[in-house]
N, C-alpha and C positions, 0 to 999 in steps of 0.2 A: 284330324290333321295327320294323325299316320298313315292312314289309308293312302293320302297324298303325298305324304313323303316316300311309303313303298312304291308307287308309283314312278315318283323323281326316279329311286332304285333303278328299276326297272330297266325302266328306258334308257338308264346310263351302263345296262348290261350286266348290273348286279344278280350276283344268285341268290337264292333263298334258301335257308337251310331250316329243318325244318325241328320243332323245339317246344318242349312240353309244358312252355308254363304261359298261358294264355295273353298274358301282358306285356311279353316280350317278341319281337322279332328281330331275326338274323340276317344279314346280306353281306356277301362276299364280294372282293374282287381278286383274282393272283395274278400275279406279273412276277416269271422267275420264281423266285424261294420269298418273295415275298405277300403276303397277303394285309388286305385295308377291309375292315370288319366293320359295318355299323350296325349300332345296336337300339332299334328303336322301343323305346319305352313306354310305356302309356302308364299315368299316376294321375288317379282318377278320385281315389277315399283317402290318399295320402298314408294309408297303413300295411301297403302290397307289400312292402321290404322294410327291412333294416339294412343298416350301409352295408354289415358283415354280412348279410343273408347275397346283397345285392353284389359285392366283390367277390363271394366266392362264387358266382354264378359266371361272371367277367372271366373270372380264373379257372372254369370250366370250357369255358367257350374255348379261351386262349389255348388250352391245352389239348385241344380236339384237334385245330389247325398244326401244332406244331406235330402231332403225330404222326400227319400228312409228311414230315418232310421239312415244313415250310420255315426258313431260318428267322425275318422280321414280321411279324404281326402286330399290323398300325392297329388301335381299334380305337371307336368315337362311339359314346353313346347318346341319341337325340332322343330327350325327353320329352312328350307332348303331355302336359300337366296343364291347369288352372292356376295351382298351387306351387309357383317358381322357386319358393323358398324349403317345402318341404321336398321338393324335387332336388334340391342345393344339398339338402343334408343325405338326401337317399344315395344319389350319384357323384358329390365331392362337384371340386371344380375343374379337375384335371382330365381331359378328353371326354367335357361334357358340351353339349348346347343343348338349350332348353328352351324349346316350342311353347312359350304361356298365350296361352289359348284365351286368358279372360281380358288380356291386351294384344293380343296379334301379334307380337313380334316376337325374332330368336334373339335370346339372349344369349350371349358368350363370354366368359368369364376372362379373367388374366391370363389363368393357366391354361386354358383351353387352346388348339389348336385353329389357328386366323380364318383356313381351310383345311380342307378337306376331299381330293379327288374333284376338287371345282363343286362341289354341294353346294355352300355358303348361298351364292346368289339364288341357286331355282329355290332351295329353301327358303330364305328371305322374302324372294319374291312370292311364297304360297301361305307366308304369314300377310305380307300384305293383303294378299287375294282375300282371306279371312275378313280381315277390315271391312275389306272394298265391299264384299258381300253383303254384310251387315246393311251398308248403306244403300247398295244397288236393289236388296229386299225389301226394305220399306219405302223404296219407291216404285218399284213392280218394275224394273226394268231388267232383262234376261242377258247376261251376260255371261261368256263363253271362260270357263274356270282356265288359268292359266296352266295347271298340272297338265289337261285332258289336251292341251296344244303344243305338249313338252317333247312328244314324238316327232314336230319338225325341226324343234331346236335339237333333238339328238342324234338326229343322221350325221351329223357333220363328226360329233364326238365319237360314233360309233367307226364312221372312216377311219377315224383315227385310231381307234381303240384295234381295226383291223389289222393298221399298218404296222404299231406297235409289236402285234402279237406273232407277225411273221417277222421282225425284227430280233423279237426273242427266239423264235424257234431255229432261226440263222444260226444267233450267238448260241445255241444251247450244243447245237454240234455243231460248229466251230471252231478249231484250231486256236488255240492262243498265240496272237503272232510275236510275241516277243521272247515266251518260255518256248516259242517252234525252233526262233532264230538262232536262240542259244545253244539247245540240241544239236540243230545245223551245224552253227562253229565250232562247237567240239569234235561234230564226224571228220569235218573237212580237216581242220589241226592236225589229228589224227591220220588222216588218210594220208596229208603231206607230209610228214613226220616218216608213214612207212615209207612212200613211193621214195622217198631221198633218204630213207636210209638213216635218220636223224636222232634214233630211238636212243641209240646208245649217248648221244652227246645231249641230253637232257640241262645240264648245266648250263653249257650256250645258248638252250633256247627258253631259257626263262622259268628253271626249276626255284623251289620256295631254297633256298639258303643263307642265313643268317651273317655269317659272315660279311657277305657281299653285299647285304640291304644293311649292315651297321655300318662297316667300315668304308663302302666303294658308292653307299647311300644308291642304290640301284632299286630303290622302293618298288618301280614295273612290278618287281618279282611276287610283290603279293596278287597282280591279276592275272600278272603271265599264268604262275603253276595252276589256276584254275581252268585253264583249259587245253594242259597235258595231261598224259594218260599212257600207261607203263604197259599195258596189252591190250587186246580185242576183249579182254575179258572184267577187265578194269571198265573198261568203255562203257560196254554193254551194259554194267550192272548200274551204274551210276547213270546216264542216257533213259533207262526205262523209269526207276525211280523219279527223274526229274519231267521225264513227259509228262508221265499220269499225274503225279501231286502239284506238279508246278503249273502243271494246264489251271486245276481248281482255284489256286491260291488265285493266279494271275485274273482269272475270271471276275472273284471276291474282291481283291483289292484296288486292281484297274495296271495298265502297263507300267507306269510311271512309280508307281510306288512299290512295281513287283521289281524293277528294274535295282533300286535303292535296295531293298531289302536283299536282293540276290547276291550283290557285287557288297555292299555292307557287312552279308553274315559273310562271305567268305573272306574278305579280306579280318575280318577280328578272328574267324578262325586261324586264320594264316599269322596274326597278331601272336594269338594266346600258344600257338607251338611254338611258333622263334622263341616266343619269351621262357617257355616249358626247358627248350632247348638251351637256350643260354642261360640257365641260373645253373643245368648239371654240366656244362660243357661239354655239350653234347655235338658232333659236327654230322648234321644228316642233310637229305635234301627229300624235298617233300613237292609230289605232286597229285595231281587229281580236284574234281570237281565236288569230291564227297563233303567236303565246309561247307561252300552254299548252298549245294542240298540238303544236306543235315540244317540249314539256316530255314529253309523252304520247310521241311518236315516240322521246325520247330512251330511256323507260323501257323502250320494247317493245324496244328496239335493246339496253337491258342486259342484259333477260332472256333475250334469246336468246342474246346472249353467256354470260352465264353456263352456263347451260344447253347450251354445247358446240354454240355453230353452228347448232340448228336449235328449232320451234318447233310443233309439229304442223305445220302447213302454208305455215309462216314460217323463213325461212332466213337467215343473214348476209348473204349475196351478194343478198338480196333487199331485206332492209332498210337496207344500206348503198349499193347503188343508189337506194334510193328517198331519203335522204337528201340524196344528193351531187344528185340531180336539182332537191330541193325548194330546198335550199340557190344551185344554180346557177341557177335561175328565179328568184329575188330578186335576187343580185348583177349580174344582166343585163337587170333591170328598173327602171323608173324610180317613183318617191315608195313604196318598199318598208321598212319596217323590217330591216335584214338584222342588225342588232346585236340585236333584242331574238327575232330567230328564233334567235341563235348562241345567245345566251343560256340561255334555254327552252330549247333542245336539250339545254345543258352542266346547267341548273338539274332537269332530266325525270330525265338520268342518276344525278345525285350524290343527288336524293332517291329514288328507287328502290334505291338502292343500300344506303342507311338504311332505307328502308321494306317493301323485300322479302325473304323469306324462305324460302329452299325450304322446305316442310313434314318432308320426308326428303330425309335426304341420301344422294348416290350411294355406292356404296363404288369 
């Protein structure tokens, strides 16, 4: 039966990777940072593994892919056994199917995954086959295996599989259009502000002051001062930060929810200064885009965390340096927001944390 299920592999474009312990094989697929792993088993004397011998081998493989890079790794192991019950105990229920061989058909547990990259049916249908065979043998009649006919059913998935993957290579260097836009409207703010000469009157065009947003309720001001900016050099530094991390984030989470998160962390940033502000009676005015980014920083800083320390090409030890730097460049600075950067930072992580979602999860 595995012969036939690598085969199914095959033909749906699966790689093979290659693995030292004779009862196992490996096939891959990646789409982006994610990879779908199946792991076909053959339980033959029922005494190949023990569960612990059998998961940490699961937790080898896992580990091989992530080193690639790769942030979600689906994986499913299809058992082809006799023996469906000590197969139950070897591989658990949880992203297993089990090929029993001495009744033809897949079995699929509770917890097991409904499909699978579309598997389910050609498999099913090559337990069938098994049956049918049986019967078609003792009557001598030659019939044409359904696996070995599976190359006209995969042209069609392989178009697709085409289509998909210049799909991906598009979005991979692609601009993110919503963290592009936001870059844009702060150049242009900016540029209008200089050409009219505006710079000095910051106040009237929508600086963070508390005063005005308690007592005159002029709330605007928490989005307004996100997209002023006090020099070219204010601009600049905050503009490059938000391309490059905001590109990633917006990628990972999708527009809609980079959107929330952006306008979210800054405004609680701009929340936790006025309030910093008004417990010392303090009267300042506060602008800049550095709370939503420090919001942005904070999300990419969750994701990588979650995601076990690394990030395609983004690391803990990378982005927790670049915090503590960014963070210490303000507190050693003078007329700096550092309350409404702490903020944003705290505000990036906790809405990320609601708002993101591995699409699969690791086993």
């Amino acid at each position: 039966m595995n012969q036939k299920a690598a085969f199914i592999l095959e033909a749906r474009q699966f790689r093979k990777v290659e693995v030292n312990v004779p009862q196992i094989q490996v096939y891959y697929q990646v789409f982006e940072e994610n990879a779908h792993v199946v792991v076909l088993l053959s339980i033959n004397e029922g005494n190949e593994f023990t569960k612990e011998q059998y998961e940490h081998i699961l937790r080898q493989i896992q580990e091989s892919f992530r080193k690639r890079g790769l942030i979600n790794v689906s994986m499913l192991t299809v058992a082809s056994t006799k023996e469906s019950e000590v197969a139950k105990k070897v591989c658990g229920e949880q992203n297993t199917w089990i090929i029993d061989e001495s009744r033809s058909v897949l079995l699929l547990y509770e917890h097991s995954a409904s499909d699978f990259c579309g598997l389910r049916q050609p498999f099913e249908q090559i337990c069938r086959e098994g049956c049918y065979s049986q019967e078609t043998e003792s009557s001598g009649k030659e019939e044409v295996p359904y696996y070995q006919n599976y190359h006209e059913r995969a042209q069609k998935q392989e178009g697709r599989n085409r289509e998909a993957s210049k799909k991906q290579i598009q979005n991979r260097y692609s601009v993110s259009i919503v963290n592009a836009c936001l870059v844009g409207i702060n150049i242009v703010v900016f540029l209008i502000m200089d050409l009219f000469q505006l710079s000095d009157k910051m106040l009237d065009q929508g600086a963070l002051y508390w005063p005005m947003i308690i007592y005159e309720h002029q709330y605007y001001r928490l989005i307004t001062c996100m997209f002023l900016h006090g020099g070219i050099d204010h601009l600049l530094n905050n503009m490059l930060v938000l391309f490059f991390i905001g590109d990633k984030v917006e990628k990972i989470i999708g527009k809609t929810k980079y959107l929330i998160l952006y306008f979210g962390a800054g405004i609680i940033a701009g929340v936790c200064s006025m309030r910093y502000n008004m417990d010392r009676m303090l009267i300042t005015r506060s602008i800049g885009a550095s709370g939503a980014i420090f919001g942005v920083v904070g999300a990419i800083a969750y994701i990588v965390i979650i995601n076990r320390g690394r990030l395609k090409d983004i690391s803990s030890r990378q982005i927790l340096l670049f915090v503590m730097l960014s963070l210490y460049g303000g507190f050693t600075s003078q007329g700096v927001d550092n309350i409404a950067h702490v903020g944003g930072l705290l505000a990036g992580g906790i809405l990320t944390a609601i708002l993101y979602k591995r699409s699969v999860r690791m086993r």
